[in-house]
N, C-alpha and C positions, 0 to 999 in steps of 0.2 A: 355482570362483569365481562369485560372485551377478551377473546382471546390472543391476549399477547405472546402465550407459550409457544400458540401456532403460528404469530408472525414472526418469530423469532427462528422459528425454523425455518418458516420461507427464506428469509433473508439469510439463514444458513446456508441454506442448498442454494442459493444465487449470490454466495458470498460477496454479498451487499455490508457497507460498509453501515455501521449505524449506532446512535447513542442511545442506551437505555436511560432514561431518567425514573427511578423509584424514590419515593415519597419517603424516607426514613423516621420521620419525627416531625411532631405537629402540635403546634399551643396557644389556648384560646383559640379564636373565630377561625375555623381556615374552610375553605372549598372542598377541601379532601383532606383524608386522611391518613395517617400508617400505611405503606404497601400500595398505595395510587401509583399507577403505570403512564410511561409516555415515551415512544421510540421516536425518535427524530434521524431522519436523513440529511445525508449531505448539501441536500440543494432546498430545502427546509418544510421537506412535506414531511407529518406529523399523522401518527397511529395514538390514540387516546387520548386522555387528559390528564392534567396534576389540577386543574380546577379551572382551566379560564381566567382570562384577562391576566391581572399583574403576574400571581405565579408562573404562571405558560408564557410568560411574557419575558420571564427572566432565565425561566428552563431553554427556551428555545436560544437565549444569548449566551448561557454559560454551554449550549452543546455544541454551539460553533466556534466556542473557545477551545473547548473539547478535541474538534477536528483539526484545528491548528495548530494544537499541543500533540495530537493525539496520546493524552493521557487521561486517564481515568480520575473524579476527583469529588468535591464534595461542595456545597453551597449551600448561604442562608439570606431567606428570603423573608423581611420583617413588610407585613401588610398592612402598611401603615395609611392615613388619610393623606392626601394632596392636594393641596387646593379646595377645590371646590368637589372634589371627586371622593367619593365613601371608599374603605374599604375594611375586612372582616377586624381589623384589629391584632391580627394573631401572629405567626411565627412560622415557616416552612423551612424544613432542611432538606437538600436533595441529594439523592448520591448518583453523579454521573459518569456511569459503566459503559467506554468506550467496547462494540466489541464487531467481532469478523474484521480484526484490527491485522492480522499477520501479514508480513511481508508476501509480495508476490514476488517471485523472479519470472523473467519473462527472457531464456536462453535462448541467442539463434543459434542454433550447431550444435548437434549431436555425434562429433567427434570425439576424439580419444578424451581431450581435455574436459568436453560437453559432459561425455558419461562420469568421467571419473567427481566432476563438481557435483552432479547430482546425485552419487553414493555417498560425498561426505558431507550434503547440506541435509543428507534423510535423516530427520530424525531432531531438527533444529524450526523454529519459527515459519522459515522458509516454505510460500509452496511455490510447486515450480511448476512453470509450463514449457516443454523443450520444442521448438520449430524447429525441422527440418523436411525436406520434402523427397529425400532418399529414406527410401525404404527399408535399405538394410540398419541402417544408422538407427531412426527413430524407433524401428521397432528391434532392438539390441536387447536380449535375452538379459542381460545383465542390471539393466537398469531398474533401480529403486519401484516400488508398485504406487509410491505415493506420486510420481511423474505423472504429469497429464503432458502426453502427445499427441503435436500435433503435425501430420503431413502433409505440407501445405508448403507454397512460396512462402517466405518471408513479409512481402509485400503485401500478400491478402491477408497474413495474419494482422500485419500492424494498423490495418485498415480497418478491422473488426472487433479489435480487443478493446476492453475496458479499463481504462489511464485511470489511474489518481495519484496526483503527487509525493500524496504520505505513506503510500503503502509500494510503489512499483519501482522495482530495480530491474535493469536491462544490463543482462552481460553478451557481448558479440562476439562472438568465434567461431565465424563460417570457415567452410574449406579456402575461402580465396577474399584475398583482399579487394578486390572490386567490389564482391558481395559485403563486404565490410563498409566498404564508405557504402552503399547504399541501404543498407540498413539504418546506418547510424543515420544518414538526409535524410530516411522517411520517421525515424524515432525519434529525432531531437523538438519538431513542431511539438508533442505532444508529453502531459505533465507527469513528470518521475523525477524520483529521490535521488536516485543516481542511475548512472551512465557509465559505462566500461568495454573498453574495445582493446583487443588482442593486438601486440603487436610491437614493431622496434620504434625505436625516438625517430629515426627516421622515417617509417611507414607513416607515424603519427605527425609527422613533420608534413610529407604530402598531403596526407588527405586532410590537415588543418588548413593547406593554402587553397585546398580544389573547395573546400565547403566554406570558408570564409568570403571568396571570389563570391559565391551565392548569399552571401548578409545571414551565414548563420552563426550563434552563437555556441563556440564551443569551450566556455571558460569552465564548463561542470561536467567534460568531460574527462573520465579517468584513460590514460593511456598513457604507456602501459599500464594494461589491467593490474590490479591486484598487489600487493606487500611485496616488498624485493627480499626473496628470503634465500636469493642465490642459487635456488635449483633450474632447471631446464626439463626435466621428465616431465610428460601431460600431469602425471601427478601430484609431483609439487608443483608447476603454474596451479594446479588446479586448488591444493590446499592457500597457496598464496592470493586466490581471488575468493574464496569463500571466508579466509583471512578479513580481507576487505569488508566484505558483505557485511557478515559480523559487525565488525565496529562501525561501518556505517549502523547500520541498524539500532545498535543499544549508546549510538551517540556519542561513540570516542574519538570521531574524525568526521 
């Protein structure tokens, strides 16, 4: 028997995204049985087996159905003859457990608003990663222990990090709008769920013509960030864009 408990922890600590397929129920002829393991990755490299050929055939199509739902779910697999081709006769059912599924947030700015979003997403699906490359900022006494900081440019971070569409949300709220359109230029090439940048209809107004003039697409970006819920303290912007995050996330917007 494969140690899957132990792959499952690698891909925990490298919070790798990935499909568990187990074996639930089996009848007549089949390849495996009850409790047959099979992790599948995103780009379709495969840890064990549910039996070869048609099941693994079918496990590996319903996992990347999987990644584009990313929902967890269930499937049956009848192994039937075709053609001229044998097969066991029998029946597979699989239960495919999407998991290391949780949202990433990827914050530039660990300003007032930066800290205060990351005290009230502690404790929600959310992990976060804060960039900033001031000192006093990123490492702020106050901030949550589940934060992973990082004090860096912006620029090196987004050059280094790990994209996936289904999982990664970007909120920007640097000290300075300059650093805001250039955030957003080097973030938009690369794949995430959403997008949200600090700011007035007018700021959004400019840096929509300064980055359009460059053929980029910014119809999925959010600005102004976050729920209009009429306050102005870092606080409430900050409950107003974790507002957002939320219902992006659980798919009400």
């Amino acid at each position: 028997m494969w140690d899957w408990i132990g792959k499952l922890d690698e891909l925990r600590r490298s919070n790798q995204l990935a499909v568990l397929v187990t074996v639930t129920k089996s009848s007549g002829s089949t390849p495996r049985k009850h409790g047959a393991k099979m992790i599948v990755l995103p780009d379709g490299t495969f840890y064990g087996t549910v039996g070869g050929g048609t099941p693994e055939y079918y496990a590996l199509e319903d996992a990347r159905a999987c990644f584009e739902t990313m929902q967890s779910t269930t499937s049956s697999v009848p192994l039937k003859q075709r053609g001229e081709f044998p097969a066991c006769g029998g029946t597979m059912e699989f239960y495919m457990e999407v998991i290391n599924d949780n949202p990433v947030l990827h914050l530039f700015g660990a300003g007032h608003i930066g800290q205060s979003l990351c005290q009230i997403l502690d404790g929600t699906p959310f992990r976060i990663h804060l960039i900033d490359e001031r000192e006093e900022w990123i490492n702020a006494p106050n901030l949550p222990g589940s934060v992973i900081r990082h004090q860096r440019h912006y620029s090196d971070f987004i050059e280094k990090a790990i994209w996936c569409d289904k999982r990664t949300f970007v909120a920007i709220q640097t000290f300075s709008g300059t650093l805001d359109q250039q955030v957003l230029e080097e973030v938009l090439p690369n794949p995430t769920r959403y997008v949200g940048m600090i700011g007035s209809k007018a700021k959004w107004a400019k840096v929509r013509s300064n980055l359009e003039e460059k053929g980029l697409d910014l119809s999925a970006v959010r600005c102004p960030i976050g729920h209009d819920n009429g306050g102005n303290s870092p606080r409430e912007i900050a409950i107003s864009i974790a507002s957002q995050l939320l219902s992006t996330y659980y798919g009400r917007e």
